[in-house]
Every structure is written in structure tokens, then in C-alpha cells.
N, C-alpha and C positions, 0 to 999 in steps of 0.2 A: 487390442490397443497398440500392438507393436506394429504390426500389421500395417495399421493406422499413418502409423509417425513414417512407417517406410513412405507408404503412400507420400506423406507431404513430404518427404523431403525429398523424392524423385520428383517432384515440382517445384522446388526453390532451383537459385539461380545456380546455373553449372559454373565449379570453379573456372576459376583462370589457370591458363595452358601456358606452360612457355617453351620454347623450343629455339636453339641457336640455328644460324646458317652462316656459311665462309664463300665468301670469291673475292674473285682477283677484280682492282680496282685502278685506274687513271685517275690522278689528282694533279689539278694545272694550277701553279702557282700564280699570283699574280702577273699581268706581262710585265710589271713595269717591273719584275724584279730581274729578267733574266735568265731566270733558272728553267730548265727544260722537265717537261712532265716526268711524273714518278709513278714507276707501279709497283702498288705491296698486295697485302690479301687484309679483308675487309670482314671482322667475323660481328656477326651483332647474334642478338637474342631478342626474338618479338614474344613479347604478353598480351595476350589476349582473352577472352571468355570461349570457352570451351562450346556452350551452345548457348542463342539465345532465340529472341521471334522476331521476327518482320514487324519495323515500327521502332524495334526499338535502336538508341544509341549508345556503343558500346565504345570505352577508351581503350586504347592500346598502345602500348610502350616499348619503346624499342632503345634497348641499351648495347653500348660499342662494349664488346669485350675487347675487340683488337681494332680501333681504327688508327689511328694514327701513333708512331712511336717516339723517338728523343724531338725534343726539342733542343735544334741543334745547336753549335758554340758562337752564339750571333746576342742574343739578348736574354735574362731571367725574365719570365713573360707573368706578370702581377696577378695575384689572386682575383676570380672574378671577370676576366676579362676575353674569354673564349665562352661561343656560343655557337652551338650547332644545330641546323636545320635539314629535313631533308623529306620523301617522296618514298610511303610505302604502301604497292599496287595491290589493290584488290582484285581478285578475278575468281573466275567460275559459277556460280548464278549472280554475283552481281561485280563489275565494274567501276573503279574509280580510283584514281590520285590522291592519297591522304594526307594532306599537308602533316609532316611531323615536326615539332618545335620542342629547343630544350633551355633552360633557364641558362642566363650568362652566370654560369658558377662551377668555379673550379679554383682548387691550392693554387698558390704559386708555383710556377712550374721554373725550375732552375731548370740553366743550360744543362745540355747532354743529359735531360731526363726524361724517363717518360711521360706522353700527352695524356692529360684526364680528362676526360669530354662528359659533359653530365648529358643523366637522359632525356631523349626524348618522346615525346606522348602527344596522341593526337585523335580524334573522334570520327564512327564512320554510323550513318542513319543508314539501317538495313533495309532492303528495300525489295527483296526477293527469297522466295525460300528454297534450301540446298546450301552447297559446301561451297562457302565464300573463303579462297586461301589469301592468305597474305606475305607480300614478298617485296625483301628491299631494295630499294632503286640507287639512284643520284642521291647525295646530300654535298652540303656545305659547311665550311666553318668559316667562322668571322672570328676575328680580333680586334678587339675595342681599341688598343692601346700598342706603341704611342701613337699609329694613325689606323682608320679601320682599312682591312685588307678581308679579303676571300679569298678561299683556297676550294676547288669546286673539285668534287668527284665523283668519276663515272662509272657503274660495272663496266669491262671489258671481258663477260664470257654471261650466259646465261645463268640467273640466278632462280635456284629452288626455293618454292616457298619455306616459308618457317612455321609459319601455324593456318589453321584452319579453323573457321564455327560454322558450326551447325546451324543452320537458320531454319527455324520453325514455323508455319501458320501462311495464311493467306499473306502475299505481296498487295503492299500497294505501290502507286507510282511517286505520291511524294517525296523527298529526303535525299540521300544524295550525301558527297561530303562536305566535313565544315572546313571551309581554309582550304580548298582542293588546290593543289599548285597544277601547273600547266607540265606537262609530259615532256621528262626531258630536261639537258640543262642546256645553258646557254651556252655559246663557243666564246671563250676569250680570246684575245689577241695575242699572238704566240709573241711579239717581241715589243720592245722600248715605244713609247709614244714618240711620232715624231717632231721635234722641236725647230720651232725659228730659227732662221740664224743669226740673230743678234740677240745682246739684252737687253731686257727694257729701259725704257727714262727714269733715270732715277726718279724719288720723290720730291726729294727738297725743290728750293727755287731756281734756277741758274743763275750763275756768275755774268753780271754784266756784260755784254757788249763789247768789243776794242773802238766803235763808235760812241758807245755812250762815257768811256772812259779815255778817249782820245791814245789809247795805249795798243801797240801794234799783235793783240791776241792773235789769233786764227792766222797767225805767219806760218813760214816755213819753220820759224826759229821757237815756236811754241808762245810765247808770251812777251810783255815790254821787259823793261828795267826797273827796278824798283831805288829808291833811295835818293840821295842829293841831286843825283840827273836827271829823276823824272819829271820833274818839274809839278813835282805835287801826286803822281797816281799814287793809287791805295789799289787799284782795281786789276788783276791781271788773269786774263782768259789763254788758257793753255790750248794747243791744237789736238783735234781728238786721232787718235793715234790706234790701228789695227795689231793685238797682242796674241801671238799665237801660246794656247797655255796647256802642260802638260799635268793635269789632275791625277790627283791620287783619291780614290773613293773605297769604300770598308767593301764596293763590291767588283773593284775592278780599277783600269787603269782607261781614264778616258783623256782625246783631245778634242782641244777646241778655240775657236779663234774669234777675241770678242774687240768692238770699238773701245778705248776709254778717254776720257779729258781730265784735265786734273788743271783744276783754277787756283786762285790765291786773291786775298785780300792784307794789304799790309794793316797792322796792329803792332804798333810802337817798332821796334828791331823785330818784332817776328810777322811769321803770316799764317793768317787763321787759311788753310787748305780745305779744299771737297772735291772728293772724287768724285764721278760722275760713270755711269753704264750708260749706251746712249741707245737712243734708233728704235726699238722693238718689247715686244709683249713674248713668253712664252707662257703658255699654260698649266698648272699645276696637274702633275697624273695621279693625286688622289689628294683626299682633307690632310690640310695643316695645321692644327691646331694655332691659336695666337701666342704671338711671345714666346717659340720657338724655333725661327732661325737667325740668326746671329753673324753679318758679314760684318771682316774686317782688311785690311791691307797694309802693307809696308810699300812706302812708297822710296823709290831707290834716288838718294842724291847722287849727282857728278859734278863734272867739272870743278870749280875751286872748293866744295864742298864734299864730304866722304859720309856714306852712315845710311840708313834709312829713318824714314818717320810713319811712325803708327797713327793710321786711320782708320774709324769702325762705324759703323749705322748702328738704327735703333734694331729693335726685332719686330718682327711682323705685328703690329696694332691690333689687328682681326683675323680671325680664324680665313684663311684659302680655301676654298671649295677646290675640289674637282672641277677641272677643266676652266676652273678662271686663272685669269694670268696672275703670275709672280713678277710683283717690280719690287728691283733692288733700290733699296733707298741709297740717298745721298750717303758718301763716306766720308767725315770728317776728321780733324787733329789739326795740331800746332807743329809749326816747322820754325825753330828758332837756329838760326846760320849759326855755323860752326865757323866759318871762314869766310874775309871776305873777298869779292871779285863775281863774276860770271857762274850761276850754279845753277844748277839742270834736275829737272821731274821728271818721275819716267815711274808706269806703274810697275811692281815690283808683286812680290809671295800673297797671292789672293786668298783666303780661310773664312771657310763657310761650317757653323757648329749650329746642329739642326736636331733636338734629341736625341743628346746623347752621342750624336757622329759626326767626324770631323770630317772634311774635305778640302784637301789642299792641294790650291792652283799654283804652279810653278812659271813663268811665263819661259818659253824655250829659246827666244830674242826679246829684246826690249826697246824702246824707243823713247825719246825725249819727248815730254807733251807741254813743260812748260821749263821756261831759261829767266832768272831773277838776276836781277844785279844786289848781291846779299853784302852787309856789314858785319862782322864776326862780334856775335856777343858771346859773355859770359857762359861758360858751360854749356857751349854751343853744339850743335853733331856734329860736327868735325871728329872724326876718330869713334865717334862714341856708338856709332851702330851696329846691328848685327852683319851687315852686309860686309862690312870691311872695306871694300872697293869698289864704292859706287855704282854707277850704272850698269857695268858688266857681273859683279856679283848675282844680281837673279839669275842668270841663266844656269846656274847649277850643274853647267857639264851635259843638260841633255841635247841634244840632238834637234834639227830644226824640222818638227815634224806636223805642227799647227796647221790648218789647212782650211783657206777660206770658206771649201764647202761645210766644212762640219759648223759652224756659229751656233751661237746661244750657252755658249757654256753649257754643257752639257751635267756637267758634274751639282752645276745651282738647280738643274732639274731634279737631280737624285739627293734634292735635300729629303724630300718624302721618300724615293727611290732606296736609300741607304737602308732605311728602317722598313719599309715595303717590304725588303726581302725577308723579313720575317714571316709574310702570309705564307711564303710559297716556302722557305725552309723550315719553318718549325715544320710543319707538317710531310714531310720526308718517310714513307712507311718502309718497312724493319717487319718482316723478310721480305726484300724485294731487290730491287736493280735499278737504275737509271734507263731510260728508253736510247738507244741509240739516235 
């Protein structure tokens, strides 16, 4: 009887094998972040069935003991929001790519800590008999949040299997893998998407006409008069005017030289104001979620007037896709004269807050885009702004370094770009080096 039970149980199913394997890996951050490839070493552990027969299908699990390490000092990356996929090769009596997928679940991963990447598991239909090894390839990681990014990695040296089954009994030819991914990963693009060189039309409506409003807009002098001279306008069209601006971004220091107009409508002693982006579309270099980017501006007084005045749009209405454009909406606020006489618009400190990250445009010269003839009311900006001294106040000391080639605002690209770089730096492997 013992005899017996030996018998069946050298016929039930052969446990499951598990066996680690380590090499050295290439991981390409996203491009739109910037960051230049990284190599660490790459250790997993594949589970498998030890032996089974032709026909049948067998799972098999492959868990990171070492893929990736800190998540570095940029973002605390949200429970649940890291998923990893990837390509592990069958070879010797039988051939195939086996798609591997692992559930998006993982802690909260705070800065400067280590990455936790859950497992992944994947199916392969045996289809030949003999010693089927299994060996890991390419994988990926995605990041749900705050926008989806990949971070792609490659061996760079040949890798040893990790486990093998035994395959028993007559082949047949059907089966094959489930989910096979195609051999290989893709090449991403090593640098920045290239952008337009302007920004786009705002949304809102535009500002009247100097024909439809009989008032001398689109001058040299930016706009008419407003008040007891004009003989009745309400309406005043500013001339759009070329701002070279020196950005500060959480990834870098960018320039860029963009058009802008700045209109007015009189409203009793004050003027309802909208700034205006003109000319151009750029396209978004990954998903924007909706109701997260956030433009605003100080717009700079001069001449009889001192101060700035605050203008801001709405935030994006609908989520941005990938590769559709980004238009800046119209920028509005109230401009109530501080003093009266002859006072001058001129765009001023541009701020762009996009999940989380700030980006601020500096302009490195400035220019008059619209000229009012103003009445001093009550608790007016006269004195009362941050700029202190008008029109020269923006340029903040820097250097005249804008440069009509570069256009589009480069820095309203990297409202996704800012956070982007989280694909490619969380994922930074530890022991490793930077590629020169």
C-alpha cells in the first residue's frame, strides 16, 4: 500500500521551482523629462512548475527582488499607482514571448525610498516535449499619477535562465502564448518634443476692433484714450507685442520668446483687462488630467501709473491628450488707476501651477502693449503693487537672453514635463552609475 501511494504521488503535479537571476539593465526615462539613461542590476525570481506535459498551461511568476530603488526627492508617489509589465523568453524545445503583467498595487512610496513593484504573472501553452528554460527580458513601469509616464528597461549583457520544466508526452502544434508581446522594446526618443514657436489663441472671445470701436488700437502707442476725451469709447485694443521670458521650472532653467496683447474695456473708473497668447497651437507631450493647470500674470503699469495688476484664467475644462494642443485661455482682472494722466500695459511675471509645480516666467525686457488715459480713484495701484516701478520693475536684473528662435513658451510645455520627470527619476537604479 505504501508502495502504492509512492506510485501516485510520483504522478501528481510536480511542485513549483523558484530560482532568482541578476544583470545589468538600461532604463530610459521618459524623453520629455530630460534625464539621460541609467544603469543598475536587475535581480528577479521566476516561479514556475517544476515538470508538467504537452497541452498543458502553466502560470508563472516573476517577482523584482531588486528592480528599481529610491524614489528620488521630486514627488511622494500615491498608493496603488505603479504597475509593472514585461517579456519573459521561453526557449529550448519550445519558443515564445510571454507577456508578464502585475496588478497596479503598491504602499505609498515617500521620497528617497525604496521602489515596491508588485508581481508579475503570466501564462505559457506547452507545446513541445523537453527542457523549456525561462529567462527575463525587457519590462516596463508605468505611473498612473499625477500623469501616466513609462520608464522602459532593457538587459544590457546576456541573461541566464532562471528556471526550467520539464515537458513531458507527445507535442502537439496548437497553443502557444497567451498575451505574447512582440520581442523587444520600443526606442524612445532621447530628448524634449519639439515645440512651436508661439502660443496658442487664447480661448476667450477677442477685444473689439479699433474699427469697430473707432479708437486707435493696433498703434504704435498700444491703445486710445480712455475718459472725458474719448469721446464715449469703452473699447481699447492693445498692440500685440514680442516678450522674451526667462523661466524657472522644478526641472531646469528654460528661454523663450512669446507674442502677447493685453486689451481693456472701460467699467465705470476702472477697466475690466484680458490678456491674450496669440498666433499658435503647441502640443501636449503626455495626458493632462482636467482642472489642473492654472495660468496667471501681473500685468506691469507705467507711465502716470506705478504697481502691477493681477490676471488669471480658468484651468483646463478637459483632460489633454497626448499630442493635442494646449491653448492658454484668456487672462483676466481689474485694473482700477492709481493716478491720473497717460498709463501704460506691458506684460509683466507669467505663473503657470500644474500639479503640484510651479513655473515662473520672468520676461528679461518688456514692452508697452496698451497706453490709457486713466482718472485716479480711490485706493487706486498707484504705489500699491508689487513691482514697485512700473514697467521696468519685471525685468528683474536678468540679462537680455530670449531669443525669437526658441517660441512657444517652452516652460507651458513642461506643465506635464515638470511632473513627467517622475517616470524617468523615480525609477533611478542603486547600484549603478549614470551613462556618460
Amino acid at each position: 500500500m505504501l508502495g502504492g501511494a509512492g506510485i501516485l504521488l510520483g504522478v501528481a503535479a510536480a511542485p513549483a521551482q523558484a530560482a532568482e537571476v541578476a544583470y545589468k539593465t538600461e532604463c530610459v526615462p521618459p524623453s520629455i523629462s530630460g534625464l539621460p539613461p541609467v544603469e543598475g542590476t536587475t535581480k528577479v525570481e521566476i516561479t514556475a512548475p517544476a515538470e508538467a506535459k504537452v497541452g498543458d498551461e502553466v502560470t508563472i511568476t516573476w517577482k523584482f527582488v531588486q528592480a528599481a530603488s529610491k524614489n528620488p526627492d521630486v514627488i511622494d508617489l500615491e498608493k496603488d499607482t505603479v504597475k509593472p509589465t514585461g517579456t519573459l523568453k521561453a526557449g529550448g524545445a519550445q519558443t515564445a514571448d510571454i507577456a508578464m503583467e502585475g496588478p497596479r498595487s503598491n504602499p505609498a512610496i515617500p521620497k528617497n525610498s525604496d521602489m515596491k513593484l508588485s508581481d508579475m504573472t503570466g501564462k505559457l501553452k506547452l507545446t513541445a516535449a523537453g527542457d523549456v528554460t525561462l529567462t527575463p527580458d525587457a519590462y516596463n513601469i508605468n505611473v498612473s499619477k499625477p500623469v501616466s509616464t513609462d520608464t522602459k528597461c532593457t538587459p544590457k549583457e546576456t541573461v541566464q535562465s532562471a528556471a526550467t520544466i520539464k515537458v513531458t508526452g507527445s507535442g502537439g502544434s496548437s497553443g502557444g502564448t497567451t498575451g505574447g508581446l512582440p520581442t523587444g522594446t520600443p526606442t524612445l526618443p532621447t530628448g524634449l518634443p519639439t515645440l512651436p514657436t508661439e502660443l496658442p489663441t487664447g480661448s476667450g472671445t477677442p477685444s473689439p476692433s479699433a474699427s469697430d470701436t473707432g479708437g486707435t488700437g493696433g498703434s504704435d502707442t498700444g491703445g486710445g484714450s480712455s475718459g472725458g476725451d474719448s469721446g464715449g469709447q469703452t473699447d481699447f485694443t492693445g498692440k500685440e507685442v514680442s516678450i522674451p521670458y526667462e523661466c524657472k521650472t522644478p526641472i531646469g532653467d528654460k528661454s523663450a520668446t512669446s507674442p502677447v496683447q493685453i486689451n481693456a474695456k472701460k467699467n465705470g473708473g476702472s477697466f475690466d483687462l484680458t490678456v491674450q497668447f496669440k498666433k499658435s497651437v503647441m502640443d501636449s507631450p503626455a495626458d493632462i488630467p482636467a482642472d489642473s493647470v492654472k495660468p496667471s500674470m501681473e500685468v506691469v503699469l507705467g507711465g502716470s501709473d506705478k504697481g502691477t495688476v493681477h490676471v488669471e484664467g480658468p484651468t483646463n475644462a478637459k483632460e489633454i491628450k497626448s499630442g493635442d494642443p494646449i491653448e492658454i485661455p484668456d487672462l483676466t482682472g481689474t485694473y482700477k488707476p492709481g493716478a491720473s494722466g497717460s498709463s501704460t500695459l506691458s506684460p509683466g511675471v507669467l505663473t503657470v501651477k500644474a500639479l503640484g509645480t510651479t513655473t515662473t516666467c520672468t520676461p528679461s525686457k518688456t514692452e508697452v502693449s496698451l497706453t490709457l488715459d486713466t482718472t485716479e480713484q480711490a485706493s487706486g495701484a498707484s504705489g500699491g503693487g508689487s513691482s514697485g516701478s512700473g514697467g521696468t520693475s519685471s525685468s528683474g536684473g536678468l540679462a537680455e537672453t530670449g531669443s525669437d528662435s526658441h517660441g512657444a513658451l517652452k516652460a507651458l510645455g513642461l506643465v506635464a514635463g515638470t511632473v513627467i520627470l517622475l517616470g524617468g527619476a523615480v525609477f533611478t537604479f542603486l547600484p549603478g552609475r549614470r551613462l556618460r
